[in-house]
Backbone as CSV, one residue per row, in Angstrom:
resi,resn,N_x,N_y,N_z,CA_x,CA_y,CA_z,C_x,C_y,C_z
1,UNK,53.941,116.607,113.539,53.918,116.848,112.103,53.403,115.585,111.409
2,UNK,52.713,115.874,110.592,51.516,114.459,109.926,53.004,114.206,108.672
3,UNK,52.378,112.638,108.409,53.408,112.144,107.596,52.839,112.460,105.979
4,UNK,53.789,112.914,105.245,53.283,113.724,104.025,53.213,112.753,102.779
5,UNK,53.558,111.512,103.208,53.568,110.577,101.711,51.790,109.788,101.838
6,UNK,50.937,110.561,102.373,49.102,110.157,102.051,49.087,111.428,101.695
7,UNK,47.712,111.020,101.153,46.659,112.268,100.954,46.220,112.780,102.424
8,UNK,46.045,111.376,103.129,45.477,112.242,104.566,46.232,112.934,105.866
9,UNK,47.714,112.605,104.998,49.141,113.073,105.769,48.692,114.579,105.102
10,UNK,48.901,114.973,103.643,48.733,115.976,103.136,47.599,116.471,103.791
11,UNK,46.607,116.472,103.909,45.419,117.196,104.498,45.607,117.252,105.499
12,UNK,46.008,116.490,106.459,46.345,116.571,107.594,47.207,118.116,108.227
13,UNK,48.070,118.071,107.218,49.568,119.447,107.105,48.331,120.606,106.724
14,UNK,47.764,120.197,105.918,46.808,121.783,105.126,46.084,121.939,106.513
15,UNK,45.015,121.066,107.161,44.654,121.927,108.415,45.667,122.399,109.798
16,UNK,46.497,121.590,109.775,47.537,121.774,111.184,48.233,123.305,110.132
17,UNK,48.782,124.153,109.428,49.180,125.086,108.846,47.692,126.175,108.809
18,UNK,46.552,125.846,108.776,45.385,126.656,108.982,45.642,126.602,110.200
19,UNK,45.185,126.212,110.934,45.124,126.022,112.434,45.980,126.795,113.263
20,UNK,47.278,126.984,112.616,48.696,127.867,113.504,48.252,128.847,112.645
21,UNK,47.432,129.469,111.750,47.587,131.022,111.018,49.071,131.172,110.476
22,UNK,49.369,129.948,109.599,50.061,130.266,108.582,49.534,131.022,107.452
23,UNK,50.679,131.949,106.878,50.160,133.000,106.007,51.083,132.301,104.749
24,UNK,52.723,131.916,105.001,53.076,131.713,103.640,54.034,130.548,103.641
25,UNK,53.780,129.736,102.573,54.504,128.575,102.761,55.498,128.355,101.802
26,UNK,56.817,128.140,101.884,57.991,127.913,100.921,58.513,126.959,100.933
27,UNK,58.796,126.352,100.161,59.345,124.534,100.056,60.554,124.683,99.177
28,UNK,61.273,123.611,98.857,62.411,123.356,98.343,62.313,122.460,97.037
29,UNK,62.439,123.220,95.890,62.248,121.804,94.348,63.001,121.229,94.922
30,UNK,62.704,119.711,95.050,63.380,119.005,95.019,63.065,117.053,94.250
31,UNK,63.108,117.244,92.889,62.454,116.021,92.055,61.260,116.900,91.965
32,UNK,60.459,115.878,91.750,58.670,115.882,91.893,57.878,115.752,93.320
33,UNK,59.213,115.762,94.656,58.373,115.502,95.669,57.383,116.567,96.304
34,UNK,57.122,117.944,95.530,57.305,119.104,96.147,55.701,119.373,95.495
35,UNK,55.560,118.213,94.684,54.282,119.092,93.880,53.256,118.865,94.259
36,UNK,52.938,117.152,95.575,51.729,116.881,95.982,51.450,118.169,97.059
37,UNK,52.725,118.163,97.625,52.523,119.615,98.903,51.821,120.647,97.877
38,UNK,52.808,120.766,97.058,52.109,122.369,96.595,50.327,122.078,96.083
39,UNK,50.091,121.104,95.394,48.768,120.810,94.670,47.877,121.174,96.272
40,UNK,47.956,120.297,97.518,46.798,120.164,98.354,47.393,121.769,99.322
41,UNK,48.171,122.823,98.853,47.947,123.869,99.995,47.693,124.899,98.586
42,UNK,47.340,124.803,97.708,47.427,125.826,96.783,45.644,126.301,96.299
43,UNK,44.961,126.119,97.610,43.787,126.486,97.485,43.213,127.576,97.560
44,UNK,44.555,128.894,97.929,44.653,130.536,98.104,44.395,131.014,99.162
45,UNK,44.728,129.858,99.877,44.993,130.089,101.658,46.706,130.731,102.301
46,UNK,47.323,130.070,101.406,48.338,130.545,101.899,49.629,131.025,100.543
47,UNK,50.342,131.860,100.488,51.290,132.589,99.716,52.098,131.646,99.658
48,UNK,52.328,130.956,98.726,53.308,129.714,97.902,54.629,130.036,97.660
49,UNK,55.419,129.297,97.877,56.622,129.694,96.867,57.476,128.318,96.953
50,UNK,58.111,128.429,95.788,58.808,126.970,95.565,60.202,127.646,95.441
51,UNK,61.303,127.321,95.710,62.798,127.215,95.747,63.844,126.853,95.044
52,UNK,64.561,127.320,93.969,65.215,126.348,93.629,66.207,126.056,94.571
53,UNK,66.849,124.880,94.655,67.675,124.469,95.823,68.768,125.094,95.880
54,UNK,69.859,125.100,95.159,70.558,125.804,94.547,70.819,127.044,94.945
55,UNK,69.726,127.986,94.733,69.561,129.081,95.769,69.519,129.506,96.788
56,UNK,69.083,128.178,97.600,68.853,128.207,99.255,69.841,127.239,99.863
57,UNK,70.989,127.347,99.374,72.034,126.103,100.031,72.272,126.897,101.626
58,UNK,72.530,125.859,102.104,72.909,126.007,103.546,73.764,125.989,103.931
59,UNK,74.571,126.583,104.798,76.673,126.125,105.354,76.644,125.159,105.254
60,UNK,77.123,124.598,104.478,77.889,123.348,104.765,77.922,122.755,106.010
61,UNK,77.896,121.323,106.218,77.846,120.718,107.241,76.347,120.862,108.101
62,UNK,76.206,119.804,109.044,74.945,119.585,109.669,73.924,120.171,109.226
63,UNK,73.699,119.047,107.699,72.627,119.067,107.030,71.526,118.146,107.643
64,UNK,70.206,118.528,108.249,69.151,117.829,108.201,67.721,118.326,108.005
65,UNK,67.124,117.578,107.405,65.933,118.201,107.175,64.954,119.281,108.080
66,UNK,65.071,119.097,109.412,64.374,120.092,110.118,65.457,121.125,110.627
67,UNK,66.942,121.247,110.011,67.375,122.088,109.806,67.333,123.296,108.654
68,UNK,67.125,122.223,107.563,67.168,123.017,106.007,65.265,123.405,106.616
69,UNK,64.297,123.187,106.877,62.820,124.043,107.207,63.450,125.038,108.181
70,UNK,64.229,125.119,109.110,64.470,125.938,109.748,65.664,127.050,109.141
71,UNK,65.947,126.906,108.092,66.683,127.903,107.606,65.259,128.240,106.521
72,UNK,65.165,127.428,105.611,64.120,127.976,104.531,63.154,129.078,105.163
73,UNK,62.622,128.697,105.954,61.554,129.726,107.077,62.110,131.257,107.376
74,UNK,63.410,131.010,107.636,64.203,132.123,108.031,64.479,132.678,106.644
75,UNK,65.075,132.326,105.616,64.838,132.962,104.659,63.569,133.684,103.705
76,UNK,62.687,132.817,103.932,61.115,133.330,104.068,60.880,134.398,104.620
77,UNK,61.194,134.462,105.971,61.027,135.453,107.134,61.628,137.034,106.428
78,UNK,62.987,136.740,105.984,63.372,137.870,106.137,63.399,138.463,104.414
79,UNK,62.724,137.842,103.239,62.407,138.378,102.285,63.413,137.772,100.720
80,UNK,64.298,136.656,101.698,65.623,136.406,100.859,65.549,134.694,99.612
81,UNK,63.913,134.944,99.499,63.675,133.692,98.281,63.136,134.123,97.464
82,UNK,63.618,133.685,96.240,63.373,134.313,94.785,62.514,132.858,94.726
83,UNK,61.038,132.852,94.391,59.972,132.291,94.366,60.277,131.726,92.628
84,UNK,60.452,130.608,92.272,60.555,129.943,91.166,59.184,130.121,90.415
85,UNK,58.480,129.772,88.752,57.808,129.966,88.361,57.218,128.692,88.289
86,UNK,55.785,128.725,89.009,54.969,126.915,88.872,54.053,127.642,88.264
87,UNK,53.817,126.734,86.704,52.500,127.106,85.945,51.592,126.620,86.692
88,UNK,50.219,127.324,86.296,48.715,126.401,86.394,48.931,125.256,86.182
89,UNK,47.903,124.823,86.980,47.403,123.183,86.802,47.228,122.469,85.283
90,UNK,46.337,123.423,84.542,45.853,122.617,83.086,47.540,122.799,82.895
91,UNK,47.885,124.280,82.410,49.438,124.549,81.600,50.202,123.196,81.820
92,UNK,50.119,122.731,83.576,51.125,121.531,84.001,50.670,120.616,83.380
93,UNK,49.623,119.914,83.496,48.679,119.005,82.788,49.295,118.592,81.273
94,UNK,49.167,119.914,80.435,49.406,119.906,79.282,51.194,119.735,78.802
95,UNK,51.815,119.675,79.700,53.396,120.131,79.970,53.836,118.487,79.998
96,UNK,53.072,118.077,80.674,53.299,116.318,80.980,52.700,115.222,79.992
97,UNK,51.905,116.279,79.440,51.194,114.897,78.465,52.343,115.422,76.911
98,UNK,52.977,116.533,76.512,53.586,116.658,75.269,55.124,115.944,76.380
99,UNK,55.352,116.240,77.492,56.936,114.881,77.341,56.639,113.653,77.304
100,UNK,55.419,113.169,77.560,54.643,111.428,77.486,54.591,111.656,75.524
101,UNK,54.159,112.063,75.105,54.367,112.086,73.659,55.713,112.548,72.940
102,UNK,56.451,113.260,73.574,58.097,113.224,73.235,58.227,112.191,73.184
103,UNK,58.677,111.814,74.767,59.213,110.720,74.710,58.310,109.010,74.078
104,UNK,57.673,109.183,73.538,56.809,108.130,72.873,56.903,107.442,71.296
105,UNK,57.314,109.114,71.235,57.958,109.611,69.509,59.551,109.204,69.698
106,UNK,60.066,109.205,70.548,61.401,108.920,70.716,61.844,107.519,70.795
107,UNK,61.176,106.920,71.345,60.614,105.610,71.262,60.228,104.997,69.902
108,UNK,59.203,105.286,69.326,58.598,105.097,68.470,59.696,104.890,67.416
109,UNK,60.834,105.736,67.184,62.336,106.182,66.210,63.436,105.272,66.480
110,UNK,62.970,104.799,67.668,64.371,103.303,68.088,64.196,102.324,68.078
111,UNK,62.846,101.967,67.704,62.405,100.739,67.444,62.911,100.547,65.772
112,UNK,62.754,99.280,66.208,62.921,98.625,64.671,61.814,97.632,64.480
113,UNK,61.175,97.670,63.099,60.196,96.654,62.744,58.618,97.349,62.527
114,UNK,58.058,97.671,61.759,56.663,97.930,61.805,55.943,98.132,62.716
115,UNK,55.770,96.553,63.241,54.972,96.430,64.134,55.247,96.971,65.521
116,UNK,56.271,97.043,65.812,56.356,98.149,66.507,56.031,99.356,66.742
117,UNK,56.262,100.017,65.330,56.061,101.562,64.932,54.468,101.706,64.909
118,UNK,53.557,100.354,64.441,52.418,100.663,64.573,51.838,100.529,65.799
119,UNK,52.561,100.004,66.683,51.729,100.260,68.354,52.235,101.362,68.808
120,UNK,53.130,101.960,68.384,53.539,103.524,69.193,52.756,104.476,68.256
121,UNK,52.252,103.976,67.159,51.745,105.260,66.611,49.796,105.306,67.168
122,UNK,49.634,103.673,67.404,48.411,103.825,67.985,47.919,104.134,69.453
123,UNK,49.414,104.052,69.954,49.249,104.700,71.458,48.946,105.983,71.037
124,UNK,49.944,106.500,71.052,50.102,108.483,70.545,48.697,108.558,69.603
125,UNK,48.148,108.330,68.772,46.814,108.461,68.684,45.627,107.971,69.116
126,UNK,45.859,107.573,70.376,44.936,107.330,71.177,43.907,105.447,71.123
127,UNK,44.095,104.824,70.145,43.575,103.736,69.655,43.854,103.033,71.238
128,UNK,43.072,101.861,72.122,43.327,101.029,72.520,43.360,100.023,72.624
129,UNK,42.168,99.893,72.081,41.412,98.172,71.162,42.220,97.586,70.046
130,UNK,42.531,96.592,70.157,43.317,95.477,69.627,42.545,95.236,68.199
131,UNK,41.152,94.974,67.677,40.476,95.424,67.092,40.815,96.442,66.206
132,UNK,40.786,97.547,67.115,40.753,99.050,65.755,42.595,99.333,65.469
133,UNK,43.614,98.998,66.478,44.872,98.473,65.899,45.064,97.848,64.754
134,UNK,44.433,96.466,64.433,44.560,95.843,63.204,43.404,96.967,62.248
135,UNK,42.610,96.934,62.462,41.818,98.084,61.089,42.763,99.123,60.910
136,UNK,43.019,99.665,62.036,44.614,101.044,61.551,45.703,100.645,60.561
137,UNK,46.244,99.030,60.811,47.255,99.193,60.385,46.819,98.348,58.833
138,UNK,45.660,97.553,58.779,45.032,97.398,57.545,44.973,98.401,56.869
139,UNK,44.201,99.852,57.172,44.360,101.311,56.499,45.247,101.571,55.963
140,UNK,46.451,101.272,56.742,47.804,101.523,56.604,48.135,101.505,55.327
141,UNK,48.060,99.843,55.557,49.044,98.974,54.569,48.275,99.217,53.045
142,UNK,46.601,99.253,52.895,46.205,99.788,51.905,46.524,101.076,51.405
143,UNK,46.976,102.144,52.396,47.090,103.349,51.881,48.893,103.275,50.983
144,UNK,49.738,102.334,51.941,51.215,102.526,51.315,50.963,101.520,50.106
145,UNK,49.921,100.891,49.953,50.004,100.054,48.576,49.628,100.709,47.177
146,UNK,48.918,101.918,47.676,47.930,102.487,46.559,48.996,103.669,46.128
147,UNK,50.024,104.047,47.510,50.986,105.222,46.567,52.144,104.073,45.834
148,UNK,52.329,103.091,45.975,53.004,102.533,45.595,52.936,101.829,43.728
149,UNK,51.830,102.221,43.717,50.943,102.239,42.123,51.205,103.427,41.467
Protein backbone atom coordinates (compact mmCIF):
# COMPACT_ATOMS: atom_id res chain seq x y z
CA UNK A 1 0.00 0.00 0.00
CA UNK A 2 1.69 3.42 -1.28
CA UNK A 3 2.07 6.02 1.46
CA UNK A 4 -0.86 8.58 1.06
CA UNK A 5 0.68 11.85 2.57
CA UNK A 6 2.41 12.69 -1.50
CA UNK A 7 0.79 13.33 -4.43
CA UNK A 8 2.78 10.39 -5.79
CA UNK A 9 1.62 8.19 -2.73
CA UNK A 10 -1.92 9.44 -3.91
CA UNK A 11 -1.43 8.45 -7.53
CA UNK A 12 0.25 5.76 -6.67
CA UNK A 13 -3.29 4.32 -4.60
CA UNK A 14 -5.41 5.73 -7.84
CA UNK A 15 -3.45 3.22 -10.15
CA UNK A 16 -2.85 0.20 -7.59
CA UNK A 17 -7.17 0.57 -7.02
CA UNK A 18 -7.40 0.64 -11.12
CA UNK A 19 -5.22 -2.11 -11.40
CA UNK A 20 -7.27 -4.59 -8.76
CA UNK A 21 -10.77 -3.43 -10.69
CA UNK A 22 -11.92 -1.49 -7.94
CA UNK A 23 -15.43 -0.34 -8.59
CA UNK A 24 -16.22 1.65 -5.25
CA UNK A 25 -14.35 3.40 -2.78
CA UNK A 26 -15.58 4.54 0.85
CA UNK A 27 -13.48 6.39 3.34
CA UNK A 28 -14.10 7.72 6.74
CA UNK A 29 -14.56 11.93 7.41
CA UNK A 30 -12.19 12.23 9.37
CA UNK A 31 -10.76 16.27 9.74
CA UNK A 32 -9.68 17.30 6.25
CA UNK A 33 -7.56 14.16 5.83
CA UNK A 34 -10.10 12.51 3.57
CA UNK A 35 -10.30 15.18 0.90
CA UNK A 36 -6.77 14.77 -0.89
CA UNK A 37 -7.97 10.89 -1.29
CA UNK A 38 -11.24 11.91 -2.45
CA UNK A 39 -9.88 14.98 -4.91
CA UNK A 40 -7.12 12.40 -6.80
CA UNK A 41 -9.83 9.19 -7.11
CA UNK A 42 -12.81 11.36 -8.03
CA UNK A 43 -12.05 11.25 -11.72
CA UNK A 44 -15.44 8.87 -12.34
CA UNK A 45 -13.53 5.82 -12.12
CA UNK A 46 -14.72 4.70 -9.16
CA UNK A 47 -18.26 5.16 -6.94
CA UNK A 48 -17.20 7.50 -3.93
CA UNK A 49 -18.56 7.71 -0.74
CA UNK A 50 -17.44 9.50 2.33
CA UNK A 51 -18.66 8.37 5.97
CA UNK A 52 -19.55 10.08 8.69
CA UNK A 53 -17.63 8.36 11.47
CA UNK A 54 -20.13 8.32 13.81
CA UNK A 55 -22.08 6.12 11.67
CA UNK A 56 -19.56 3.54 11.05
CA UNK A 57 -18.29 3.02 14.69
CA UNK A 58 -16.85 -0.25 15.29
CA UNK A 59 -17.16 -2.72 18.65
CA UNK A 60 -15.40 -1.34 20.78
CA UNK A 61 -12.04 -2.45 21.45
CA UNK A 62 -9.18 -3.52 18.95
CA UNK A 63 -9.31 -0.46 17.14
CA UNK A 64 -6.77 -0.24 14.22
CA UNK A 65 -6.68 1.21 11.16
CA UNK A 66 -6.51 -1.83 8.83
CA UNK A 67 -9.17 -3.01 10.99
CA UNK A 68 -11.63 0.02 10.75
CA UNK A 69 -10.76 -0.51 6.24
CA UNK A 70 -11.66 -3.90 6.96
CA UNK A 71 -14.91 -3.28 8.51
CA UNK A 72 -15.67 -0.02 6.31
CA UNK A 73 -15.29 -2.43 3.12
CA UNK A 74 -17.61 -4.83 4.72
CA UNK A 75 -20.03 -2.32 5.27
CA UNK A 76 -19.59 -1.13 1.70
CA UNK A 77 -19.97 -4.70 0.67
CA UNK A 78 -23.11 -5.31 2.11
CA UNK A 79 -25.03 -1.88 1.32
CA UNK A 80 -24.89 -0.52 5.11
CA UNK A 81 -23.23 3.30 4.40
CA UNK A 82 -25.27 6.21 4.16
CA UNK A 83 -22.82 8.15 1.69
CA UNK A 84 -22.44 11.81 3.27
CA UNK A 85 -22.99 14.89 0.89
CA UNK A 86 -19.39 16.29 -0.76
CA UNK A 87 -20.21 19.35 -2.93
CA UNK A 88 -18.37 20.06 -6.27
CA UNK A 89 -15.10 21.29 -6.43
CA UNK A 90 -15.89 25.16 -7.41
CA UNK A 91 -19.18 24.91 -4.61
CA UNK A 92 -16.00 23.64 -2.17
CA UNK A 93 -13.74 26.28 -3.51
CA UNK A 94 -16.30 28.86 -2.88
CA UNK A 95 -17.27 27.29 0.73
CA UNK A 96 -13.55 27.97 1.87
CA UNK A 97 -12.91 31.24 0.56
CA UNK A 98 -16.51 32.84 2.44
CA UNK A 99 -14.98 30.99 6.03
CA UNK A 100 -11.36 32.77 5.05
CA UNK A 101 -13.59 35.96 4.85
CA UNK A 102 -15.76 35.06 7.98
CA UNK A 103 -13.28 34.52 9.78
CA UNK A 104 -11.26 37.73 8.54
CA UNK A 105 -14.36 39.86 9.36
CA UNK A 106 -14.17 38.33 12.73
CA UNK A 107 -10.90 39.36 13.09
CA UNK A 108 -11.18 42.48 11.58
CA UNK A 109 -14.15 43.24 14.87
CA UNK A 110 -11.42 42.30 17.63
CA UNK A 111 -9.00 44.34 16.71
CA UNK A 112 -8.61 47.55 18.11
CA UNK A 113 -7.07 50.65 16.37
CA UNK A 114 -7.61 51.73 12.70
CA UNK A 115 -4.82 50.64 11.45
CA UNK A 116 -5.58 47.54 11.99
CA UNK A 117 -9.10 47.61 10.66
CA UNK A 118 -7.51 49.09 7.58
CA UNK A 119 -5.26 46.04 6.80
CA UNK A 120 -8.14 43.58 7.32
CA UNK A 121 -10.29 45.55 5.23
CA UNK A 122 -7.54 45.64 2.50
CA UNK A 123 -6.93 42.02 2.73
CA UNK A 124 -10.78 41.11 2.31
CA UNK A 125 -10.71 43.48 -0.63
CA UNK A 126 -8.11 42.14 -2.18
CA UNK A 127 -5.38 45.25 -2.12
CA UNK A 128 -1.72 43.86 -1.64
CA UNK A 129 0.61 46.64 -2.36
CA UNK A 130 1.67 48.69 0.46
CA UNK A 131 1.34 51.57 -2.00
CA UNK A 132 -2.41 51.23 -2.88
CA UNK A 133 -2.99 50.44 1.16
CA UNK A 134 -1.90 53.97 1.97
CA UNK A 135 -4.01 55.53 -1.21
CA UNK A 136 -7.07 53.31 0.36
CA UNK A 137 -6.76 54.52 3.55
CA UNK A 138 -5.92 58.25 2.29
CA UNK A 139 -9.53 57.74 0.40
CA UNK A 140 -10.60 56.81 3.55
CA UNK A 141 -9.71 59.38 5.73
CA UNK A 142 -10.83 62.03 2.98
CA UNK A 143 -14.11 60.41 2.60
CA UNK A 144 -14.79 60.36 6.79
CA UNK A 145 -13.61 64.05 6.69
CA UNK A 146 -16.03 65.30 4.07
CA UNK A 147 -19.18 63.52 6.00
CA UNK A 148 -17.89 65.04 8.88
CA UNK A 149 -18.66 68.69 7.30
Amino acid sequence: MPQLCTTAGLLALLAWLSESGCTHVAMEATGVYWKPVWNILSDGRFVLMVANAVHIKNVPGRKTDPNDAMWIADLLACGLIKASFVPPEDLQELRALLRTRKQLVREQTSHVGASGRRMIAAIIAGVRDPCQLAALADRRAQGDAEAAV
